[in-house]
Structures are given as C-alpha cells and as structure tokens.
VEXDREN-2710 file (C-alpha; in Angstrom, 1 decimal):
% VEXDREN-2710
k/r/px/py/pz
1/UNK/0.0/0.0/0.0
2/UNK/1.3/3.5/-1.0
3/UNK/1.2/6.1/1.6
4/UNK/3.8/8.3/0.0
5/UNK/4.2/9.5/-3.9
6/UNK/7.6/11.5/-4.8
7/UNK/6.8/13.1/-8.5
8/UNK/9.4/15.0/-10.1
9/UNK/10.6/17.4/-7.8
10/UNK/13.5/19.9/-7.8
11/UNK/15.1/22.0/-5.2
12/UNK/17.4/24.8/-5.3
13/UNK/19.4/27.1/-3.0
14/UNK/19.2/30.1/-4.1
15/UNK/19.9/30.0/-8.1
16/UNK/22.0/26.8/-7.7
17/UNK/19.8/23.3/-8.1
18/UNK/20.3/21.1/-5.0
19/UNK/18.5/17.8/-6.7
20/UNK/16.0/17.1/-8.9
21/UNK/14.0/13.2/-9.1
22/UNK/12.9/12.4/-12.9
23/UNK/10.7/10.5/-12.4
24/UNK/8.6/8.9/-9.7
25/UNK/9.4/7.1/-6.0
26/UNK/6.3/5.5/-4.0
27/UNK/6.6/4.6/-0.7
28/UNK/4.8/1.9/1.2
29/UNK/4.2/1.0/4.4
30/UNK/7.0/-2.1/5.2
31/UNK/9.8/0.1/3.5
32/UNK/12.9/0.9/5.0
33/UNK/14.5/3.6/2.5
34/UNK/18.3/5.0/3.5
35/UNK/19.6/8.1/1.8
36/UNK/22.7/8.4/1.1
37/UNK/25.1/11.2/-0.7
38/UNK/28.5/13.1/0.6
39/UNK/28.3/15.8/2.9
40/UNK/26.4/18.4/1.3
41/UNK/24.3/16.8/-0.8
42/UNK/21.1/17.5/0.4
43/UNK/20.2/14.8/2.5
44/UNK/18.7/16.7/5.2
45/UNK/16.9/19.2/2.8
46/UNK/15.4/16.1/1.6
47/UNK/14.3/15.3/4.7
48/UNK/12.6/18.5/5.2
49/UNK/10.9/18.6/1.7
50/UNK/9.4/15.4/2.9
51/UNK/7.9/16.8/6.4
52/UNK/6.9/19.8/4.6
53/UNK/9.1/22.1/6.8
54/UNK/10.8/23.5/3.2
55/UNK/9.1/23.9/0.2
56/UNK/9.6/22.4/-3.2
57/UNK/10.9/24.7/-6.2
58/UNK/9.0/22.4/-8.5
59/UNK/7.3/18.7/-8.4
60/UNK/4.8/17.4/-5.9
61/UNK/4.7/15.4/-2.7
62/UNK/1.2/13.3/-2.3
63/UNK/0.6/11.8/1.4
64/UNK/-2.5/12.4/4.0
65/UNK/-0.4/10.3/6.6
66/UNK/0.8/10.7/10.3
67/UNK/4.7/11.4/10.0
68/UNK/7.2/12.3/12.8
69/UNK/10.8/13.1/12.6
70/UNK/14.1/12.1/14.3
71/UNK/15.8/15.0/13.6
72/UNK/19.4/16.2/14.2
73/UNK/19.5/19.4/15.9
74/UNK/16.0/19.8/17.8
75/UNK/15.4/19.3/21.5
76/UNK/13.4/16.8/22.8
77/UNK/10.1/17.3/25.9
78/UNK/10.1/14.1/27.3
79/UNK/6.3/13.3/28.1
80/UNK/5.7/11.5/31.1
81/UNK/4.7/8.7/29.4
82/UNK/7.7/8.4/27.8
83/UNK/9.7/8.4/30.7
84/UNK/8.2/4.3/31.2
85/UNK/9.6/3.6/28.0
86/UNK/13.1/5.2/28.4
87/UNK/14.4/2.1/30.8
88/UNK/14.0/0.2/27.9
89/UNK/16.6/2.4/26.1
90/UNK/18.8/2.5/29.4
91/UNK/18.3/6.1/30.7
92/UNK/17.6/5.5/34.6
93/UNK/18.6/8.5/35.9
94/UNK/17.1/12.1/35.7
95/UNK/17.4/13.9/32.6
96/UNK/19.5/17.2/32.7
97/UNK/21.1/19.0/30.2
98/UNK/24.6/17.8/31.0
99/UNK/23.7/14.5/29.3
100/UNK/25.8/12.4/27.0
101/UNK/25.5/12.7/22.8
102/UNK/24.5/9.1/22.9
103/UNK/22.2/9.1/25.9
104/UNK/20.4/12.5/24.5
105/UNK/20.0/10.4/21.1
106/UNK/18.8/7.5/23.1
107/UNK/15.9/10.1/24.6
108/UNK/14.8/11.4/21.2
109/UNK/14.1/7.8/19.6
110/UNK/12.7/6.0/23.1
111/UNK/10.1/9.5/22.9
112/UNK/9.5/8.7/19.2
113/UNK/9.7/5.4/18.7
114/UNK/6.2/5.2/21.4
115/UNK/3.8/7.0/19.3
116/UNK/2.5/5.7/16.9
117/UNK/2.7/6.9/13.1
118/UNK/2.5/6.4/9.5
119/UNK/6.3/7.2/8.5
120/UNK/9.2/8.1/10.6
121/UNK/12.0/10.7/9.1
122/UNK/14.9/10.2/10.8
123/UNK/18.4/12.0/10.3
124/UNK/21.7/10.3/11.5
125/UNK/19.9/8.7/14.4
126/UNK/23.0/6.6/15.1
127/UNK/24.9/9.9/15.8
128/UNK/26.6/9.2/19.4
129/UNK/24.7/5.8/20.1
130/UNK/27.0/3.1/21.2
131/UNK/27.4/-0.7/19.7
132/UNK/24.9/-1.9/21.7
133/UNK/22.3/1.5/20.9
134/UNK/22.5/0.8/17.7
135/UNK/21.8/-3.0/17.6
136/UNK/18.9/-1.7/19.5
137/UNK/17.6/1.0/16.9
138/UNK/18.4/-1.9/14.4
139/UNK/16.1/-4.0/16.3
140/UNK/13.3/-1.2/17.0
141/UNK/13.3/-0.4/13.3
142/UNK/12.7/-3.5/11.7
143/UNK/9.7/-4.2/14.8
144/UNK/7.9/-0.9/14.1
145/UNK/4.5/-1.0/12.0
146/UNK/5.3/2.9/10.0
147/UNK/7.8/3.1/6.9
148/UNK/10.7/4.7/7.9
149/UNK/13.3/6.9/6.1
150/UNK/16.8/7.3/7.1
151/UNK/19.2/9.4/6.7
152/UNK/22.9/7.2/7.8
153/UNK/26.5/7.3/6.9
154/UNK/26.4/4.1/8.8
155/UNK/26.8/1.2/6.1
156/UNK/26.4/-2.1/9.0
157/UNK/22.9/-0.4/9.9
158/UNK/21.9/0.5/6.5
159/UNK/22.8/-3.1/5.4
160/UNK/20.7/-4.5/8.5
161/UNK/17.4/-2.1/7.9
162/UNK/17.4/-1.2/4.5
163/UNK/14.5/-2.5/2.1
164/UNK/15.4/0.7/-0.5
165/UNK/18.4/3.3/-1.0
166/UNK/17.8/6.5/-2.2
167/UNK/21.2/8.2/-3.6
168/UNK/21.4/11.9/-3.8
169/UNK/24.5/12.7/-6.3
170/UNK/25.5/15.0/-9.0
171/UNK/22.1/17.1/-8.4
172/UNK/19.8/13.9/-9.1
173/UNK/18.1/11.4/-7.0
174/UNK/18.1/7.9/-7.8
175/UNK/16.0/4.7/-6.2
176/UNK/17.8/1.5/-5.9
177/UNK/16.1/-1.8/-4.6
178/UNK/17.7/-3.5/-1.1
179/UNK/20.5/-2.8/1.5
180/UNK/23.7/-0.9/1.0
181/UNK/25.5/-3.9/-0.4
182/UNK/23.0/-4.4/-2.8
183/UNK/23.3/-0.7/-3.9
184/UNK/27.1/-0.3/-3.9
185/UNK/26.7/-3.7/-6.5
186/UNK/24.2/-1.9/-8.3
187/UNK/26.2/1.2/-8.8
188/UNK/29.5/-0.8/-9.3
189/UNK/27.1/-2.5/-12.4
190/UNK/26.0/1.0/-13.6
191/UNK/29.3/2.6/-13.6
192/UNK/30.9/-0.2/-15.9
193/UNK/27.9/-0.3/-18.2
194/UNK/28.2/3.0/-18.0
195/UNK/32.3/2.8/-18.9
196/UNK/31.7/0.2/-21.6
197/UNK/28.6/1.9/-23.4
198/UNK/31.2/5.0/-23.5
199/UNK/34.1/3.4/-24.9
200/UNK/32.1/1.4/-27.6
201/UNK/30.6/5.2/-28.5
202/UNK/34.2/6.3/-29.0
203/UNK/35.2/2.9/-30.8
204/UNK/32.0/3.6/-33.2
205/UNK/32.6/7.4/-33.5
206/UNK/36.3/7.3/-34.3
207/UNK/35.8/3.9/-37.1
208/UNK/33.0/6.2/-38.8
209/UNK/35.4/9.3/-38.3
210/UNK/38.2/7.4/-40.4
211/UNK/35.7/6.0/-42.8
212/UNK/34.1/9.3/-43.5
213/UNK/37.8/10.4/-44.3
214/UNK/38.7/7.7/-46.0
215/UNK/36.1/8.6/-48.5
216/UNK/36.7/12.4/-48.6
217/UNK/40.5/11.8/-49.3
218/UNK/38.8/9.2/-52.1
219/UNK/36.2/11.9/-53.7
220/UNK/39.5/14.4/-53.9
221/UNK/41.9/11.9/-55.6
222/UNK/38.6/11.5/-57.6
223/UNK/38.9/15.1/-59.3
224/UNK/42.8/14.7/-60.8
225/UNK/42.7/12.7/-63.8
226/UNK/45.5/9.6/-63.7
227/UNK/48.9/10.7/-64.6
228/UNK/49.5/8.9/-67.1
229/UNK/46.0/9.6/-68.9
230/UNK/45.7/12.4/-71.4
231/UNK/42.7/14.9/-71.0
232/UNK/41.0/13.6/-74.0
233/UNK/40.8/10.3/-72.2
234/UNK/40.3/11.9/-69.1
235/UNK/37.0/13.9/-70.9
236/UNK/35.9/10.6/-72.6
237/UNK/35.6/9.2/-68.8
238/UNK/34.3/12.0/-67.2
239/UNK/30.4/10.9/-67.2
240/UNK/31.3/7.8/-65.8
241/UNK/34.3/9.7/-63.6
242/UNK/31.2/12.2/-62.0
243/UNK/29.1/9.4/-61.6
244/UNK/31.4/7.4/-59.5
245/UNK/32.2/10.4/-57.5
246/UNK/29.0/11.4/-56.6
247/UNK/28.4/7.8/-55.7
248/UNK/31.7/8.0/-52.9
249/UNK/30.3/11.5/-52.1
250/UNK/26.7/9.9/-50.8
251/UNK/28.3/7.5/-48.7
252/UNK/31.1/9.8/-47.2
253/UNK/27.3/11.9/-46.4
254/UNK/25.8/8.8/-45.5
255/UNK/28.6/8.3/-43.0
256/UNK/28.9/11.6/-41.4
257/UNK/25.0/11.4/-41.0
258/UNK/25.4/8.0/-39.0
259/UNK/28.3/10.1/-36.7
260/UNK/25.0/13.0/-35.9
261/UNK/23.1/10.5/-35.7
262/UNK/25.5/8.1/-32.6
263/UNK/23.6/8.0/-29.1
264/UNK/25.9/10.3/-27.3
265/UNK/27.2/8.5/-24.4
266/UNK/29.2/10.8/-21.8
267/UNK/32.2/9.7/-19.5
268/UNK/31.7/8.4/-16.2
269/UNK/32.4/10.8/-13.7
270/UNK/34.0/9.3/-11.2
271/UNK/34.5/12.0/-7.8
272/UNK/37.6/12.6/-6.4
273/UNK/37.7/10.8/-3.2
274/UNK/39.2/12.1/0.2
275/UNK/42.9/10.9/-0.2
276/UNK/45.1/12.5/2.7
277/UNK/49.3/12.6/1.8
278/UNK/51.4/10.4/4.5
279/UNK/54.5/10.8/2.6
280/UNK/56.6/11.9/5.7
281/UNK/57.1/9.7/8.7
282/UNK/58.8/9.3/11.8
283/UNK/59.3/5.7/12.7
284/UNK/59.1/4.7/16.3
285/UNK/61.9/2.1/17.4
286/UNK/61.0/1.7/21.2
287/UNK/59.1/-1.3/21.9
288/UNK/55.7/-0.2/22.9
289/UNK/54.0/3.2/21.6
290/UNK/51.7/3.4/24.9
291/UNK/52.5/1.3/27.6
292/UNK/49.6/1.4/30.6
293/UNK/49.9/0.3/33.8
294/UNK/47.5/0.4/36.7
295/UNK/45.4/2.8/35.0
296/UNK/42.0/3.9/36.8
297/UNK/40.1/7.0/36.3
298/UNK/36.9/8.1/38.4
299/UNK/34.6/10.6/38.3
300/UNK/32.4/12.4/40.8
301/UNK/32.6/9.3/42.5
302/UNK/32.2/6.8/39.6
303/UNK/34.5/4.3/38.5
304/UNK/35.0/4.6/34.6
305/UNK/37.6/1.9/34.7
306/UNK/40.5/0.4/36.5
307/UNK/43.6/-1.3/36.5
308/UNK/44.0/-1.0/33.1
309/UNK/47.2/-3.1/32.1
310/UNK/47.5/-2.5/28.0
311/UNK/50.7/-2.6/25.7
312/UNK/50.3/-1.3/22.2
313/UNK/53.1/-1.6/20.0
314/UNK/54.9/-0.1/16.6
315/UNK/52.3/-0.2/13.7
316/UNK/49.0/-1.4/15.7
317/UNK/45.6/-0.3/14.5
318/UNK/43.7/-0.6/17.6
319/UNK/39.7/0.0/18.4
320/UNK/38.4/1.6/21.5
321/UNK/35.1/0.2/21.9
322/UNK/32.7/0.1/24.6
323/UNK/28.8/1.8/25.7
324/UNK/28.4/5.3/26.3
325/UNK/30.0/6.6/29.3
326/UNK/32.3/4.1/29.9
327/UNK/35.6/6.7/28.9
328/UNK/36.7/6.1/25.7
329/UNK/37.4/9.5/25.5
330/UNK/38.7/10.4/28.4
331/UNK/41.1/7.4/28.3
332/UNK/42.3/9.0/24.8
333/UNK/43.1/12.5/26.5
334/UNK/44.5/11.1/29.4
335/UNK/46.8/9.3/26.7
336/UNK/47.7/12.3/25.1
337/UNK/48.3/14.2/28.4
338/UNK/50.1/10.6/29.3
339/UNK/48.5/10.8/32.9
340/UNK/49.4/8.5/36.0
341/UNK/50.5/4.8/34.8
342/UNK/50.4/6.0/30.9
343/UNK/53.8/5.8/29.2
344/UNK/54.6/7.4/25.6
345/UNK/58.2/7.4/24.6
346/UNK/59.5/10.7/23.8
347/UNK/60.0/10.1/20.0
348/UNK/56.0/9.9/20.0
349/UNK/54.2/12.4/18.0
350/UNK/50.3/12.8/18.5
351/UNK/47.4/13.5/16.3
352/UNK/44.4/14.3/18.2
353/UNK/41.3/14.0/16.7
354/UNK/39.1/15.8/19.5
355/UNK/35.1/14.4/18.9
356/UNK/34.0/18.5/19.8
357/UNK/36.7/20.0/17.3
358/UNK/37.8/21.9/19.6
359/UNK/41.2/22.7/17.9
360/UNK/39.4/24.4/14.6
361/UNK/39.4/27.9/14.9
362/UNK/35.8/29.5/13.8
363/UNK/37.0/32.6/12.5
364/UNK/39.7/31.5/10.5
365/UNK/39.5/29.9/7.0
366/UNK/39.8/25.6/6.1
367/UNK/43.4/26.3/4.8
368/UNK/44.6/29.1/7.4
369/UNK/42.9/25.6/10.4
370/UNK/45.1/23.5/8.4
371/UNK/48.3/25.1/7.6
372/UNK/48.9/26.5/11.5
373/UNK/50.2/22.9/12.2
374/UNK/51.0/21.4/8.9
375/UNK/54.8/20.3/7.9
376/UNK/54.1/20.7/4.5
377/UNK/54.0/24.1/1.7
378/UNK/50.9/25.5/0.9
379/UNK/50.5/24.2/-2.2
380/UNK/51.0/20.9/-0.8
381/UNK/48.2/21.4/1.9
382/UNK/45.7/22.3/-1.4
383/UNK/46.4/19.4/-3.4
384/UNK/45.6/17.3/0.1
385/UNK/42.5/19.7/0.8
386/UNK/41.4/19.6/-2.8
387/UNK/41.3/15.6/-2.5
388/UNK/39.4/16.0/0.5
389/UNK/36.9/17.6/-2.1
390/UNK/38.2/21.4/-0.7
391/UNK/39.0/22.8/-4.4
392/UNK/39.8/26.0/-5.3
393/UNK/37.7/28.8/-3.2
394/UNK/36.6/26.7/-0.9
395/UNK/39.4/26.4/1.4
396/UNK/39.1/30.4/2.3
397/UNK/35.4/29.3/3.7
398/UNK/35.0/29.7/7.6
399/UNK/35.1/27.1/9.3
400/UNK/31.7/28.4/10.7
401/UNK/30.0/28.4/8.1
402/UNK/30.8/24.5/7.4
403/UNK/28.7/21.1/7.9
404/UNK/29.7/18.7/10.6
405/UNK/30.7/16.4/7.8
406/UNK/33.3/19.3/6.4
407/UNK/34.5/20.2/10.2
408/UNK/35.9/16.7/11.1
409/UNK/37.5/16.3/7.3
410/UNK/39.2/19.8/7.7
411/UNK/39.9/18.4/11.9
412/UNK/41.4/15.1/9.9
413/UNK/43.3/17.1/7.7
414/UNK/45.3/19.3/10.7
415/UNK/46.1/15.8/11.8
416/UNK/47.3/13.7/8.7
417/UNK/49.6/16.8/7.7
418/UNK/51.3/17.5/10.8
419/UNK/54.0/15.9/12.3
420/UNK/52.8/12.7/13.7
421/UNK/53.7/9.1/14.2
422/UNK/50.4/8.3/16.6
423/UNK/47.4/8.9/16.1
424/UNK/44.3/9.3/18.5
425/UNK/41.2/9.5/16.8
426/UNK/37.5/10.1/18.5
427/UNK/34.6/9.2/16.5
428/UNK/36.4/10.1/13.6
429/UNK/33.8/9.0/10.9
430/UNK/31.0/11.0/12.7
431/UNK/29.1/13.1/10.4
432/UNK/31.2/11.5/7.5
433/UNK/29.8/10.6/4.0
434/UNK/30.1/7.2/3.2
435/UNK/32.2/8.1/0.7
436/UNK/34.8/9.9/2.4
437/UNK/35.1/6.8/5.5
438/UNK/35.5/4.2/2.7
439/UNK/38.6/6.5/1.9
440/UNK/39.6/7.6/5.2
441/UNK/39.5/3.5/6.1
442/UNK/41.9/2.5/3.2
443/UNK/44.4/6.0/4.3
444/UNK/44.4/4.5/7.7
445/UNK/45.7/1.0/6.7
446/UNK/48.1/2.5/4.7
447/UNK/49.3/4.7/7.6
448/UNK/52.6/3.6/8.6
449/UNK/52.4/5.1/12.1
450/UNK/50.1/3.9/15.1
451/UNK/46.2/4.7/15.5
452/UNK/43.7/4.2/17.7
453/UNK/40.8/5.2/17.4
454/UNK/37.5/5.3/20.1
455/UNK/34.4/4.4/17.5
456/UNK/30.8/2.1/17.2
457/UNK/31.2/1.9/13.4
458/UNK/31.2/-1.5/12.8
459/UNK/32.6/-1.6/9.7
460/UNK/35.5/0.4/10.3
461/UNK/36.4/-1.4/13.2
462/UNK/36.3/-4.3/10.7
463/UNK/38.0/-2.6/8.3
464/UNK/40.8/-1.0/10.4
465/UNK/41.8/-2.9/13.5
466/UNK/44.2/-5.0/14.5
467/UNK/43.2/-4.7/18.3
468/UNK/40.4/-4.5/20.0
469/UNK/40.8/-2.4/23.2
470/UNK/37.4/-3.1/25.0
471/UNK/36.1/-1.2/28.0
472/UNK/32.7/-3.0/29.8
473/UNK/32.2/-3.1/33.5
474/UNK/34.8/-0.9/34.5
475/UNK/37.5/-3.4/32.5
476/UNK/40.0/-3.2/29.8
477/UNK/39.9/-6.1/27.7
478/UNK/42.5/-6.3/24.8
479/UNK/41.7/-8.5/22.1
480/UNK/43.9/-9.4/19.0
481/UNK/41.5/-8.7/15.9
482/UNK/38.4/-7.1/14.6
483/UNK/34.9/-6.6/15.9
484/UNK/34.6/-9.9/14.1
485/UNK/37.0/-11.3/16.5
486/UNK/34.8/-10.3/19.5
487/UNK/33.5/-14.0/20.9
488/UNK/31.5/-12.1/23.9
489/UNK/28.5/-10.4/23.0
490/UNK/27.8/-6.5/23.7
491/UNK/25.4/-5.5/26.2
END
C-alpha cells in the first residue's frame, strides 16, 4: 500500500539546483529507505521537503499520513509517558542538560519510537549511540509497523534495515532496490555499463570518423585525372568519372550522417575521493607506543575503569570500543596528556582528533585551520584539501559556516599533515559521507604510524583494527583482531 508518492521534484538554494528526481518514487508501508550522498548533498533538505518544513521549487509530494521526525538538531520534551519507555533504552537517571550525545539520542528515539505513526524521518539517528544502541535502533526499526526513512552514513545499519536506497548525487536522486551492499553492487554495475557503453561510443565514432575520411581523401583523388592519362581520355571518362564520384560523395554523407546520428554516451564521472598525503614519517623504534599500567580513572565518585594493564606496540591499528560513558574519550586524553601509569616514549608524536573539534578555529578559514600545524607548503596542503573535495575557493570558507561532515574532514586534515607518528582519533567517521570513510578506512591502513581510534562503526572497526581495546564493567579487555573477532556479546 502506498502512503507516499515522490513526483518529479526539484530544489534549489538560491539560483544553484540542490536535486531534482525524474521520475517517480512510492513509498509503502514495510519500506525501510536509507539516503545516502556526501556531505552536502542534500540529505537533510530532503528530509525536510518530505515533512513539509521546506518547500519544493517544483514537483509534488502526495501523502495524507501521520509522519514524525528524528531530527538532528531539535530538543526533545520528554512526556511522562515516555519516561516508562526510556528504561528500555537504558536512561535511569534524571534527565538534565549535561547528558551524554549518545544518551540524548537514546531520549529522542525512546520518545518517538512510542507514538504511533505512518512514517518516521529520521536524520543520522546513530549519531553518538554506542554498539549496543544501535543494535537496538536496528532491532526497534525492523519491529515498528510505520515506513521509515533514514538518513545514515552508517553502512552495517543500512545493510541490517534497508529495504530501498535512495542516492542523492550530481544534483539527481536515484532509487535502488535492497540494502547498502546491494546498492554499492548496483552502482558498481551501472558505472561499468556505463564505462563500456562510452568506450564502444568512441570505438564507433572514431571507425565512422576514419571512414568518412577515407572517402573524402577518395572523392578528392577522384577530381585529378590519372597521370599517365591524357585529357582527351580523361574527358571521354568524365560521365562515368562524375558518376562514381557522386556515388563515394553519398556515402562519405551517408557516413557523417550516421556520426550525428551516434547516441551520445558521456564519461563516467567518477569524484575525487578524500585521499590524505602520508608521505613523511617518523618511525618509532621503542618497543611499545603506549604502555599502561595500573590505570583507573573516576569521576564524581564513579568508577569509569581500573587497573588497566594495556601494551600497544609499533604499527597497531587498535579499536576503542565500549557503551556510552564508559571513557573512551577520556582514556584517549588522558593518553595524550600521558597521565598517572600511561607511558609514551618521547619520540612519540600525537594526532588528536578531539570528537567536539575543539582545535578548529571559527573565525579563521579551512586552509589558514590547516596550515597553523602542517609540515608541508601551501601548495602541498591544497592538493591534500582539494582531494578531500576542498577545491579551489573553498578552502578560504570559515570554518563556521561549514557542515559537521566538512569540520571533522578539515579536523582530519590538521592531523594527517602534521607531524605525527600516533594517532588518537575520537569518532572520527561522525558526520562522514560514506564516501569519504571508505577512503579515510583505506588511508588509515596504509598509515605507517600507530592509530587508535575510540568508535561504534562496525565496519570500520572491521576494516581498520588489528586490536580490540574493550572497555565493559569498568574493565580493559584487549583482544587481538576485529569486531569480528569479539567472541563475547555487547550488552
């Protein structure tokens, strides 16, 4: 049953067109639809279109259903009968303000997910939630009765939930049928149809180019008589010399009517991807990068963990995993501050990757952030930034003015081009396009140096590590391998 029709709409900002759908999309009732599209594609715009909080520039929208939204930015009221259902989502405590990302995000769906509605809009709802909140939300969605539409750069969820993907790229929006491996293999088939239907275009233009000047070359020779016939032999053949001519001339037309006539077929584009330059390096000789011992960190009065006893060597690729609020993050700053019991040799350089920013100056520009700590020229830093899909202008845009996807890339950047040898990264795929992690995961394998990095993306865990630091009931366990590797299950 349809309770959603998408017809041919278009939206712009300002004179500059955002997307436009060609044809049709109808939603029903049991789908799960994920949008996906790089940072600044439109995604959320869409969203809105859809709720009816922006208006179209052309197209219509057709619904007379119930819809709510999960959305990004907006605060949540709690009702009180809410409140019953948020034990199920593991808030037991009074909400205040001073709240967790994760357990805020945990409040928003538990007060959602209880009403009851036609369709559900939600944007980057696995923002902040740990392993363990999103294997709920996984569960949750597939058990609710509404369609749903998601906005996710999270490619394990969308591959768990999705029924439909709906790709926003190059200004146009495009439907494919299943999860997000099924539309990465649909694209991957598209773009080398797409490559072969081109280069058979070119194969056919350029053999009917040469023909058609074969047969000019041919009509020229055509008008010199032989050289070793007179002109009165030339005249006596002239009739039979024009007639022949002509005949070469209608097929050389023939021909370059066949070329106007070719199904243009234009090259793939293929973006640039985020590729970041590791060229320099410092190698580290000692035998451990961090050494811990004894480590225990409280809080008011709360144990986060203790007696942490961890070795990470030369070269490791190691995940910090655990639920919200157990300290992944404060066990990476107290790393880079190398607190009690935390040892860093002194050839050590750290990247921080701070999960608030923090180090990116607002008023100053994407290349002025980048270059007050980089090792490398100018000109260096913009061929980096302009992989990182920063190109020309752009870099002298404040960094206010960015998207949270463009904030960590341009935070990424300061790291991968100053002088380091470890890195400590903090949700470093957050508000990343899918796009940009595939390339930041295949950058960090390549990176000679050490990393680890506090994350719940499941695939880059799977992707990346070759550890698995885990932190669950005030413990450190360390685990040779990926998530895969995990034999325990996550509560």
């Amino acid at each position: 049953m349809t309770i959603l029709e998408i017809n041919r709409i278009e939206k712009y900002i300002k004179d500059r067109l955002l997307f436009k759908l060609e044809g049709r999309i109808t939603v029903s009732k049991k789908d799960r639809i994920g949008i996906v599209g790089l940072n600044g594609a439109g995604k959320s715009t869409f969203l809105s279109v859809l709720s009816g909080k922006t208006d179209l520039d052309g197209g219509t929208i057709s619904h007379n259903i119930n819809m709510i939204e999960i959305a990004q930015n907006d605060e949540t009221k709690v009702s009180g009968h809410a409140r019953e259902y948020l034990s199920k989502w593991g808030i037991q405590k009074e909400i205040h303000h001073e709240m967790s990302g994760g357990e805020k995000m945990r409040i928003k769906i538990a007060e959602v997910l209880q009403r009851k509605f036609d369709l559900l809009l939600a944007d980057e709802p696995t923002s902040h939630l740990d392993l363990s909140g999103i294997m709920k939300l996984e569960q949750e969605i597939k058990r609710v009765q509404g369609a749903v539409i998601i906005v996710s750069h999270d490619r394990a969820f969308l591959d768990a939930v999705c029924t439909k993907i709906i790709e926003i790229n190059n200004e146009r929006i495009t439907e494919y049928q299943g999860n997000y491996s099924s539309y990465t293999k649909q694209q991957e088939m598209k773009l080398n149809r797409a490559q072969f239907e081109y280069e058979e275009y070119i194969n056919e233009k350029s053999r009917l180019q040469q023909a058609f000047k074969e047969k000019q070359q041919k009509v020229k020779k055509m008008k010199h008589k032989p050289k070793r016939m007179s002109y009165k032999e030339a005249n006596l053949g002239a009739e039979k010399a024009r007639s022949k001519q002509a005949k070469v001339g209608r097929s050389a037309k023939a021909i370059e009517k066949r070329i106007e006539q070719l199904e243009k077929k234009e090259k793939p584009i293929i973006k640039d991807q985020a590729i970041f330059d590791l060229t320099q390096h410092k190698q580290i000789h000692n035998k451990f990068v961090i050494k811990m011992e004894q480590v225990t960190k409280k809080i008011a009065g709360r144990t986060l963990f203790s007696n942490l006893n961890v070795m990470i060597k030369p070269g490791m690729k190691v995940a910090l995993i655990g639920n919200n609020g157990t300290g992944k993050s404060t066990l990476l700053k107290m790393i880079k501050e190398q607190k009690q019991g935390i040892f860093v040799p002194a050839s050590c350089r750290i990247g921080f990757l701070h999960q608030t920013l923090k180090d990116l100056k607002k008023d100053q520009s994407i290349l002025e952030n980048v270059m007050d700590t980089s090792i490398y020229s100018k000109e260096k830093v913009r061929t980096i930034l302009a992989r990182m899909l920063f190109k020309r202008d752009e870099v002298h845009k404040k960094i206010s003015v960015l998207s949270g996807g463009e904030k960590v890339k341009v935070a990424l950047a300061k790291c991968f081009v100053s002088d380091t040898n470890l890195l400590l990264l903090d949700e470093p795929t957050n508000y990343l396009d899918i796009k940009t992690q595939e390339s930041l995961e295949k950058v960090l394998k390549e990176y000679p140096g050490t990393v680890v990095f506090a994350t719940h993306d499941r695939r880059l865990i799977n992707q990346l590590a070759t550890h698995v630091l885990m932190i669950e009931n005030e413990k450190g366990f360390f685990i040779e391998g990926n998530y895969d590797a995990l034999t325990f299950d996550i509560q």
